[in-house]
C-alpha positions, 0 to 999 in steps of 0.5 A, a space after each residue: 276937687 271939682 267932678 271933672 277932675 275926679 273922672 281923670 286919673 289921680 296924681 295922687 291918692 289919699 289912703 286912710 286906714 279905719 277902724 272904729 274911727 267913726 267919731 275922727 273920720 269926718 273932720 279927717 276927711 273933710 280936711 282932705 275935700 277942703 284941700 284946693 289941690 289943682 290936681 287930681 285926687 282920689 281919697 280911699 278908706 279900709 274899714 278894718 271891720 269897725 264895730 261903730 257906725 264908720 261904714 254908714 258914716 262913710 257912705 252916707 257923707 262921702 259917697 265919693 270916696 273908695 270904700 275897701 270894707 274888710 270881713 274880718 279884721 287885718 291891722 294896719 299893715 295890711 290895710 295900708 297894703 290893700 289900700 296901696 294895691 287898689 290905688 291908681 295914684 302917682 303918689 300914696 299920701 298914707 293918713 290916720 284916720 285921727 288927723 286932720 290937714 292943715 290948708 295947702 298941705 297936698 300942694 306942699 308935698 306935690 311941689 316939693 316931691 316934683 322939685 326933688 324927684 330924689 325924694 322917697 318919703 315926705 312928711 309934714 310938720 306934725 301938731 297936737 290936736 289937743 293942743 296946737 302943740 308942735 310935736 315934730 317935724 319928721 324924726 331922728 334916730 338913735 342907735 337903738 331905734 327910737 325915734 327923736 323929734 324934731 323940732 328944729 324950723 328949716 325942710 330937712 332930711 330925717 331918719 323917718 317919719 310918722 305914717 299918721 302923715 307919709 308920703 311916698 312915690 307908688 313905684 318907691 313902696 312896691 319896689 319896697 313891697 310895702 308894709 311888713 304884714 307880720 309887723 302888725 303895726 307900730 314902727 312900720 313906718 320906720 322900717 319903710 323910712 329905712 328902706 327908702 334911704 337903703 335905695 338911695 331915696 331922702 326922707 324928707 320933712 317939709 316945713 310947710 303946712 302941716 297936720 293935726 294928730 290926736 295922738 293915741 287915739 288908737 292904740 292908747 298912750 303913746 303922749 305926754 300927758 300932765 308931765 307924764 309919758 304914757 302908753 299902753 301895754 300893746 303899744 309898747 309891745 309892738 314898739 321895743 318888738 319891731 324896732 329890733 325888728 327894723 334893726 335886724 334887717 336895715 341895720 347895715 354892716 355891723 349896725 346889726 351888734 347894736 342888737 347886743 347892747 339893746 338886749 340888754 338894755 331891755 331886760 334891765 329896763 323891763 326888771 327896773 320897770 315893772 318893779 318901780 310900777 309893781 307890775 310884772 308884766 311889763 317884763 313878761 309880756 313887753 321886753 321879753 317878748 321883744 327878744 325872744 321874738 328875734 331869736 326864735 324869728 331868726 331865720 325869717 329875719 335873715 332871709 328878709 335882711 339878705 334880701 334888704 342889705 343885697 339890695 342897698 345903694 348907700 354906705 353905711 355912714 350914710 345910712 346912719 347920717 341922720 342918726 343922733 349919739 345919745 339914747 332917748 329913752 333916758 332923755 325922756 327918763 330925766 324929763 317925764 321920769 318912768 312911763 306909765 303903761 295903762 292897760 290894752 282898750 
């Protein structure tokens, strides 16, 4: 990116949302300069009031980037808000702070996105840090919300994708309106996956190039580590409370019954649970919550679910398409047994 073209007005911008991420953001940042993208680029960072040295880091190795310093600290979802307001970009390209691009990823997005304007929502295909793993390229769904890697080579419309890498039109996330701010974060980035296919827009992973992810950096968990699946009591709070959440309101038609069935299915996962782990908590302060939560936000939730399904330009067989029959939640039973759930950093 040479000085010229950072004086015109960026086609796209790069938005990473920070906190006490000073050990991760140079490599992140560095992977986004290396790019050799012939358009130009503008690269944004929310510091979420970091208690490490990020805001220093930030100003003395990348004087260039547009620094949104918080006074207090506000979550992802509104970082991410802020950082969409203040961008002048034709598309956001939404980056953790704990990735890094692989060469030519910026050109892969802007080539496909303009080949197929339909396009709402892009990703990359996603790699281990640790490892060189291929974690996924974008995601399926099951009928519950949870997401389903996939792995499967070929550019392919998914249900949604990670928001450690997404890409999105600027117009597509205001017409959206953005992150959910009462989300706080985990599974934002699905409920913006929804809505996009809700407006008639592909959610789309492109298999090329890709990007590193130390998976777990912030919250915790959220891996397989040693044949063993991990995460952490915040983590799973926020991922089973938002994904009813998305439910309540993406869901279209009847697909709102699935949260019956997933009521229960909660309450019998978090007494098996907690039990199997001696930790009662789990059920206390993870899967109850996580109904209890709906019900007494029921009135916020159908406000909000009136104003997406009012707006919605798909059938429902459509919107459930990329949806996969099964339930990966005993997949990854059979596969790692019961997760372990480590407490809060």
């Amino acid at each position: 990116m040479v000085p010229e073209e950072q004086r015109l007005k960026p086609v796209v911008s790069i938005c990473i949302a920070n906190f006490n991420g000073a050990a991760v953001l140079d490599a992140c940042l560095s992977s986004v300069l290396a790019q050799a993208a012939a358009f130009p680029v503008e690269i944004l960072v929310h510091d979420d009031c970091s208690s490490d040295n990020s805001v220093a880091l930030l100003r003395a190795r990348f004087p260039g980037v547009t620094l949104l310093n918080s006074a207090t600290n506000v979550g992802f979802c509104v970082g991410n808000n802020r950082l969409a307001a203040a961008a002048r970009g034709e598309y956001l390209l939404l980056l953790n702070n704990d990735t890094r691009l692989h060469p030519g990823a910026l050109e892969a997005l802007l080539r496909y996105q303009r080949d197929t304007p339909e396009a709402g929502v892009l990703t990359l295909p996603q790699y281990d840090m640790a490892t060189g793993e291929l974690l996924d390229r974008g995601m399926f769904m099951d009928l519950f919300a949870n997401p389903i890697p996939n792995t499967l080579p070929g550019t392919r419309d998914v249900a949604t994708v990670m928001g450690s890498c997404l890409w999105i039109e600027r117009k597509l996330w205001q017409d959206i309106g953005g992150f959910p701010e009462w989300f706080g974060s985990i599974a934002e980035d699905m409920y913006l996956c929804c809505r996009a296919r809700l407006l008639g827009r592909r959610v789309v992973a492109v298999d090329s190039s890709g990007y590193d992810h130390a998976v777990g950096y912030s919250f915790g968990g959220g891996r397989v580590e040693g044949r063993r699946l991990r995460s952490s009591l915040r983590r799973r709070a926020l991922s089973e409370l938002n994904k009813n959440r998305v439910i309540a309101t993406c869901y279209p038609g009847f697909g709102i019954l699935v949260l019956l069935p997933q009521f229960f299915l909660l309450s019998v996962e978090g007494v098996v649970l907690g039990a199997v782990r001696r930790r009662p908590a789990l059920l206390t302060r993870v899967y109850l919550p996580a109904i209890i939560g709906i019900i007494a936000d029921r009135r916020r939730l159908g406000r909000q679910r009136r104003s997406v399904q009012g707006n919605r330009r798909i059938s429902a067989g459509d919107f459930f398409r990329p949806f996969r029959f099964t339930h990966r939640k005993l997949a990854m039973l059979r596969a790692y047994g019961f997760p372990e759930v480590t407490a809060d950093r």
